[in-house]
C-alpha positions in Angstrom: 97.4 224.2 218.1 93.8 225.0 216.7 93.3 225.4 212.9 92.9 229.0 212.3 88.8 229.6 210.4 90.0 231.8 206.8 87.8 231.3 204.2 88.1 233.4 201.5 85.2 235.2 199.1 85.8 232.7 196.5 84.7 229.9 199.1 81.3 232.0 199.4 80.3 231.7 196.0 80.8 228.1 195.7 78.6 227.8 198.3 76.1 230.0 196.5 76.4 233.2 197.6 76.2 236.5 194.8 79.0 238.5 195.4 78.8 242.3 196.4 79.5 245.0 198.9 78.8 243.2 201.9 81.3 240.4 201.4 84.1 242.1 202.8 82.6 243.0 206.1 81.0 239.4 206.2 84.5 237.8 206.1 85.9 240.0 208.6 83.3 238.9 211.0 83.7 235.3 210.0 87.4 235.5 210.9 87.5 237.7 213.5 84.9 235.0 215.6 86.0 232.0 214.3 82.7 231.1 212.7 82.2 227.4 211.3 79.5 224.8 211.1 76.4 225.5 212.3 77.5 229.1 213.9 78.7 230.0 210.0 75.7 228.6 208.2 73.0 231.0 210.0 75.3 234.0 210.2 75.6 233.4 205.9 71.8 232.9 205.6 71.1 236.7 205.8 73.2 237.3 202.6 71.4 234.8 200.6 69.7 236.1 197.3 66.4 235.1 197.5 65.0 232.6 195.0 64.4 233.7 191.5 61.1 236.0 190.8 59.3 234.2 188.0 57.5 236.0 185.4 53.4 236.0 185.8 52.1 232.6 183.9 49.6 234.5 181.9 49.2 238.3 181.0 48.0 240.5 184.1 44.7 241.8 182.2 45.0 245.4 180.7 42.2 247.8 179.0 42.5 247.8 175.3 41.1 251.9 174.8 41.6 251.3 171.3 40.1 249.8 167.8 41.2 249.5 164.2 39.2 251.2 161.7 40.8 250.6 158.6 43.7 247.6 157.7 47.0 249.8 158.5 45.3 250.7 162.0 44.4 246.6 162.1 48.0 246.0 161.7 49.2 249.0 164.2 46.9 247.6 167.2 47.7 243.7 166.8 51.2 244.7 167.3 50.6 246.9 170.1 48.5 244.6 171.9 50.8 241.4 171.2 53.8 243.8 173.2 51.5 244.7 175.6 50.6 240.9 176.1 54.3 240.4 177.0 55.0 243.4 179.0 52.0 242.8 181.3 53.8 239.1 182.5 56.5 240.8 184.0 56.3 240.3 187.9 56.1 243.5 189.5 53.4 244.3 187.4 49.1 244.8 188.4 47.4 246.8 186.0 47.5 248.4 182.6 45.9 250.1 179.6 46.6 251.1 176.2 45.7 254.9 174.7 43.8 255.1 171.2 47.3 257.0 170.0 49.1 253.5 171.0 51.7 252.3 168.6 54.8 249.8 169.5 58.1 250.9 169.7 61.0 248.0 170.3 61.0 244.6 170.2 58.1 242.8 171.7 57.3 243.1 175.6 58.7 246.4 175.4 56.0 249.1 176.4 54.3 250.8 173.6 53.8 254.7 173.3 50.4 255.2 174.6 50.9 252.7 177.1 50.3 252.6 181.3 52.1 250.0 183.4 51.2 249.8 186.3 53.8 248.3 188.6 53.7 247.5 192.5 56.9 248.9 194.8 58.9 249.4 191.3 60.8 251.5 189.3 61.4 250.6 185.6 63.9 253.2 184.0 62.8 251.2 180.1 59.3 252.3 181.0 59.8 256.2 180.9 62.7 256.2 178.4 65.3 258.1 177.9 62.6 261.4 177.0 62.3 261.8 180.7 59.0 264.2 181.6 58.4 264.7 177.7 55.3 267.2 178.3 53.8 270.5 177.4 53.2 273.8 178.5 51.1 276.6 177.9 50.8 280.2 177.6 48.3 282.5 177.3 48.8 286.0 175.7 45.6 287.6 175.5 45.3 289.3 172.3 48.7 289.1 170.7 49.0 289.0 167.4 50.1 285.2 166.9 52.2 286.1 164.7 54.4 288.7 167.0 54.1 285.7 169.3 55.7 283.3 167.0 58.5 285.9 165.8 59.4 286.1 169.2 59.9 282.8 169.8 61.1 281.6 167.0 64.3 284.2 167.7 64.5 282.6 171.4 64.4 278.9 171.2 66.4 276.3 170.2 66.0 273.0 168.1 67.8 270.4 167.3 71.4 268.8 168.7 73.3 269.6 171.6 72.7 273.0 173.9 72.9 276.6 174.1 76.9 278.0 174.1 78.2 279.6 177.2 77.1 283.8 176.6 73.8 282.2 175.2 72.6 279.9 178.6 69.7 281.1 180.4 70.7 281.6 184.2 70.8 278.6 186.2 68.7 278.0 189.6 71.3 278.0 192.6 68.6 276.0 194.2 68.2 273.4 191.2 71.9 272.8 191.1 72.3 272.2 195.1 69.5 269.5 194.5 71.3 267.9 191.7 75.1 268.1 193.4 73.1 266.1 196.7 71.7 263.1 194.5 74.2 260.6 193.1 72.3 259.5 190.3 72.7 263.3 188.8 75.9 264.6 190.5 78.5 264.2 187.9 79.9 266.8 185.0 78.0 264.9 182.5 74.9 265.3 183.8 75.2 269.3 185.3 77.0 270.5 181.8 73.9 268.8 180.0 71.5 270.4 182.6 73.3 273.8 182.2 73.5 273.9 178.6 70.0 272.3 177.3 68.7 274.7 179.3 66.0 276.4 177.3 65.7 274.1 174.2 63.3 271.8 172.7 65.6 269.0 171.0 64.1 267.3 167.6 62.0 264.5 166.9 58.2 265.7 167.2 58.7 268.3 169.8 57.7 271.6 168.9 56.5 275.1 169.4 52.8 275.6 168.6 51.0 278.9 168.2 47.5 278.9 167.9 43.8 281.0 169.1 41.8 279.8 172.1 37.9 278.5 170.3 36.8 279.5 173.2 37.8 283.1 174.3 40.2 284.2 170.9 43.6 284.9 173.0 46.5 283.9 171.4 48.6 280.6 173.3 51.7 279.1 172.9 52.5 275.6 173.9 55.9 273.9 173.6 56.8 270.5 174.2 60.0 268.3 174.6 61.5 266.8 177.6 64.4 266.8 179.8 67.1 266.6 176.8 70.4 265.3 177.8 69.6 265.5 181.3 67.0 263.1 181.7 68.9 260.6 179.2 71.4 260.3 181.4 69.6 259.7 184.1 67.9 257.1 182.1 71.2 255.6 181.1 72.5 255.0 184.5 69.0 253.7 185.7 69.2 251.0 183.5 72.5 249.9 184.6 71.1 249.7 187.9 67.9 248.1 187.2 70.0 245.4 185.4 72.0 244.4 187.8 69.1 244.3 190.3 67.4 242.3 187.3 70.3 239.3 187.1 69.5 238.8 191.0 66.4 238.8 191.3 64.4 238.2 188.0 66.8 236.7 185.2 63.6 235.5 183.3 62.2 239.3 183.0 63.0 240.7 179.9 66.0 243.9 179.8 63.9 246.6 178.5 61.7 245.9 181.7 64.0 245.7 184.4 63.4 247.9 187.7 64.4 249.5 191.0 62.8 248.5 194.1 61.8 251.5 195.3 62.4 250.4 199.5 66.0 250.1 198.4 68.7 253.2 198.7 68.6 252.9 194.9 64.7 253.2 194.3 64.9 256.0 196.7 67.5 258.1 195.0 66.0 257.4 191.5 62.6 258.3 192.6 64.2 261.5 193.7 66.1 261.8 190.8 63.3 261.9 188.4 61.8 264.3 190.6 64.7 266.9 190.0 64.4 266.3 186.8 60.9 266.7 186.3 61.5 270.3 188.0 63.8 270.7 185.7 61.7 270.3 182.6 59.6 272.3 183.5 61.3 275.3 184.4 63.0 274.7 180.5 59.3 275.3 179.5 59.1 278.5 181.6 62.9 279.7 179.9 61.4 279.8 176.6 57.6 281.3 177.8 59.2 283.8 179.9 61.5 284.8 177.1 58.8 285.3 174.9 56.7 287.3 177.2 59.8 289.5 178.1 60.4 290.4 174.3 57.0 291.1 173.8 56.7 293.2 177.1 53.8 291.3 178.0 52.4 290.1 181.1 50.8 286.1 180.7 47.2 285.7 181.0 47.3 281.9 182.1 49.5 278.5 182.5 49.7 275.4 182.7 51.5 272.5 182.0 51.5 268.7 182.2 54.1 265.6 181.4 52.8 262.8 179.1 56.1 260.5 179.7 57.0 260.1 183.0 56.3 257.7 186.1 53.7 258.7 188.7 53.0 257.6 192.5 49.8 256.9 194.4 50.9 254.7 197.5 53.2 251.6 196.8 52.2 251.5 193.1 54.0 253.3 190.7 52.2 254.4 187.2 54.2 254.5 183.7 52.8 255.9 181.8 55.0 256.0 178.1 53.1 258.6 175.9 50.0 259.0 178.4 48.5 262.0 179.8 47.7 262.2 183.3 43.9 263.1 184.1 43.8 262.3 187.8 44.8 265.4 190.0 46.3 262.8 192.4 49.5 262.5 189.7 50.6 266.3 189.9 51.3 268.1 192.9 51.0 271.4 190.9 48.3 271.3 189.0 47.0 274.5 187.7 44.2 274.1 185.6 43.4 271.3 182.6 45.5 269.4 180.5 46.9 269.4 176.9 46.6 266.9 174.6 48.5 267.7 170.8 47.7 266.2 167.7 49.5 267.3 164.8 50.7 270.5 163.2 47.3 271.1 161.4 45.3 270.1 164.3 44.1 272.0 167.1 46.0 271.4 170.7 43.4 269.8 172.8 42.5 271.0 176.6 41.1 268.7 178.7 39.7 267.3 182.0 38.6 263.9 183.3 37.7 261.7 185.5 40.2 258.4 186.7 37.9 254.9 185.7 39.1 251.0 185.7 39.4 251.5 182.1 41.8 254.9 181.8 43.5 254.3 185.1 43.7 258.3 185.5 45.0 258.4 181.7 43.9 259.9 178.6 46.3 259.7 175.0 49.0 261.8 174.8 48.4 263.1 170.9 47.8 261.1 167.7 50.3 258.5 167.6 51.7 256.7 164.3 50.4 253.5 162.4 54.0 253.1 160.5 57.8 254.1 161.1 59.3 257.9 159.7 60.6 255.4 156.8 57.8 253.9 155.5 56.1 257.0 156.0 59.0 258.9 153.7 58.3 256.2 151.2 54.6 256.3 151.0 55.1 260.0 149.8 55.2 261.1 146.0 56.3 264.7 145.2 58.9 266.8 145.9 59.5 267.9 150.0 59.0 271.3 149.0 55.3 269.8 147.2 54.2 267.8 149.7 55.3 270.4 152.5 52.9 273.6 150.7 50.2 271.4 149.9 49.8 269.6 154.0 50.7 273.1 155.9 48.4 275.5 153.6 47.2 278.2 155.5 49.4 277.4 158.1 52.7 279.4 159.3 55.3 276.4 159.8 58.9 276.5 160.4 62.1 274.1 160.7 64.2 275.8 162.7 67.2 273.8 160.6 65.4 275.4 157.6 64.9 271.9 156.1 62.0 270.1 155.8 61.0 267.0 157.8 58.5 265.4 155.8 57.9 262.7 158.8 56.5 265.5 161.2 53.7 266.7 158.4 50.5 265.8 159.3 49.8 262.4 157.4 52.5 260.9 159.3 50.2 261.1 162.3 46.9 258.5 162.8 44.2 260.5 161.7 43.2 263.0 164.3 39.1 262.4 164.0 39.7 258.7 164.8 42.1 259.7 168.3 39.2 262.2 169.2 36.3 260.2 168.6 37.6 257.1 170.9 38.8 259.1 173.3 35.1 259.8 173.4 33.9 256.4 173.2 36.6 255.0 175.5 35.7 257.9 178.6 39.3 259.5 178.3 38.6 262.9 179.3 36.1 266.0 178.1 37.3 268.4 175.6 36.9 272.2 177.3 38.7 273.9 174.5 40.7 273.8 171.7 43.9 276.0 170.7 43.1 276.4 167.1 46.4 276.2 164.8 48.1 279.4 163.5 51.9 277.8 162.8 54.5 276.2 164.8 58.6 275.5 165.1 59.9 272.3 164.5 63.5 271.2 164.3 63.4 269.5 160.9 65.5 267.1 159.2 69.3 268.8 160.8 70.8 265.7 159.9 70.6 266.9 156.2 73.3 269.3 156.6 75.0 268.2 159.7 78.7 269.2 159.7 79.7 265.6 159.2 77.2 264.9 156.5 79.1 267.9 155.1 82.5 266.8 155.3 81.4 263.5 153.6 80.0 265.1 150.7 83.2 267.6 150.3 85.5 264.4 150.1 83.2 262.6 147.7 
């Protein structure tokens, strides 16, 4: 009687094989012809992981569009440059550059606001973040009083945690919503409540509404900017999870933060897709909030346009990340409509722009002004009360916290100084300045963790 061939999945590891999907239908063919020897040896050798993708030996070069003009900037651009040193020997990547508003955020080799990676048939979820499509939008309301304008939208958006409730959500696409349901990266209850319910907010941090007057023609224009909320981060989450376990096959050596997607895989694919979905989505929360605005004031919009300054774009086989960098090449948005926007700080006029792509910009130009330290150090360097130091760096200026507390880390001298970002944007060729919105106030979320209901609680038991 013949031996019967049934080996079993733990057999196929020891002999070297990763497990996975395909294991079961490789051992059903195995037994069902008998395979052994020879015959079972090239039937395996299509399964086999291929060897271990080493990280580059040296740095792949990157364009430095940035200098230090004073010690704490010295400090800021040694550190970003010593992360970008590291990110830039991760394999899949060709090119990069690094903005003037540059500044590191994360342990070394993990890419730096104001940075562009450059990566060939790859998708790195760590390189856009969780912000998906931060970006900003906007509006132009002829000759509105800026301050009917702001009224108006400070009683329609929404800052800080979580969404809008249930009577207070703006009415979602049909179309949107089929696309998410039909991609499996975004079709889960997680993902559609967040996408239902951020609807037509801003979130915290440094997003904000602005409202300011056009240097060039007077109109009054609003811009807003945030991302894709809780939406996008979890998308974000689940890419990493992917990326990581395509990371412990094929590139153990690259670093977590910088795992990716191969895009020719069904993953890649649907991620790519994904972010697509996502990116419509942002910007249709833009439109929520400018439409809103319009519709209280019973106003017709003059002009608009928008553009993302976190996001990953596509020209060929080579995927751009750009984290905190603002596309100048047409080539990176399908629907461009006119210039693009660059922010600086609350005090500062909102940049528009236009430029040309070069070896040293890559397409890019910054994103805003960046910071040379953290919130905290930034909190201690002040001396004053909040109240003080709030009067004395927004005189003039109409600014709000939508939490109605103030959040000394979003006041101007938190950001890089504003002259400096403009001037090398100048030197470094990272787009012309066509106009500038000129401030009149703006919405921010503020510090909402000051009161939050838990922070509450703690203090009523104390």
């Amino acid at each position: 009687m013949e031996n019967k061939i049934d080996i079993t999945g733990k057999e196929l590891i020891e002999m070297g094989l990763n497990p996975g999907k395909w294991m079961k239908e490789a051992l059903e063919h195995i037994h069902t012809n008998q395979l052994e020897g020879e015959a079972l040896m090239n039937y395996l050798e299509q399964f086999k992981s291929p060897p271990p993708i080493g990280l580059h030996n040296a740095a792949i070069p990157f364009s430095i569009n940035i200098k230090a003009e004073n010690e704490l900037e010295d400090a800021n651009v040694n550190s970003v440059v010593e992360t970008m040193d590291a990110l830039m020997r991760t394999p899949t990547l060709v090119k990069g550059a690094i903005m003037p508003d540059a500044c590191p955020t994360g342990g070394i080799g993990t890419i730096p606001v104001g940075g562009v990676a450059v990566a060939k048939n790859a998708i790195h979820p760590g390189m856009h973040s969780a912000d998906i499509c931060c970006s900003v939008m906007l509006t132009d309301f002829g000759k509105a009083n800026p301050k009917d304008v702001l009224d108006a939208a400070h009683s329609i958006t929404h800052f800080g945690p979580g969404g809008r409730s249930r009577e207070d959500q703006f009415r979602f696409p049909m179309d949107l919503l089929a696309e998410i349901e039909a991609n499996f990266f975004l079709n889960d209850q997680k993902c559609i409540s967040a996408a239902r319910s951020h609807l037509g907010t801003q979130g915290d941090g440094n997003h904000f509404l602005f409202i300011g007057t056009s240097k060039k023609t007077g109109n009054t224009m609003m811009v807003t900017h945030h991302g894709s909320r809780g939406f996008g981060a979890n998308l974000y989450d689940k890419g990493m999870r992917v990326a990581e376990r395509f990371r412990k096959e094929l590139s153990p050596e690259t670093l977590k933060q910088n795992a990716w997607i191969p895009f020719d895989t069904e993953e890649g694919e649907k991620y790519w897709e994904a972010l697509q979905i996502v990116r419509k989505w942002t910007k249709i929360n833009h439109e929520c909030i400018h439409d809103a605005t319009l519709e209280k004031l019973g106003m017709e919009k003059e002009n608009r346009f928008w553009n993302e300054h976190n996001f990953v774009f596509k020209d060929g086989d080579l995927f751009y990340h750009a984290k905190g960098a603002t596309p100048l090449d047409k080539k990176f948005m399908p629907d461009i409509t006119g210039p693009r926007l660059i922010p600086l700080n609350m005090s500062e006029p909102v940049l528009i722009v236009e430029g040309e792509t070069t070896e040293g910009n890559l397409g890019f130009a910054p994103h805003g002004a960046g910071r040379n330290i953290s919130r905290t150090q930034h909190r201690k360097s002040k001396e004053g009360t909040f109240q003080e130091i709030f009067e004395m760096e927004t005189e003039g200026l109409d600014v709000r916290f939508f939490s109605n507390e103030i959040d000394i880390t979003e006041l101007p001298s938190a950001y890089k100084n504003a002259e400096t970002v403009r001037n090398q944007m100048e030197e470094f060729g990272l787009g012309k300045v066509i106009d500038e919105v000129m401030p009149y106030g703006c919405i921010m979320a503020g510090d909402w963790k000051k009161n939050a209901p838990w922070k509450k609680k703690r203090r009523q038991n104390k």
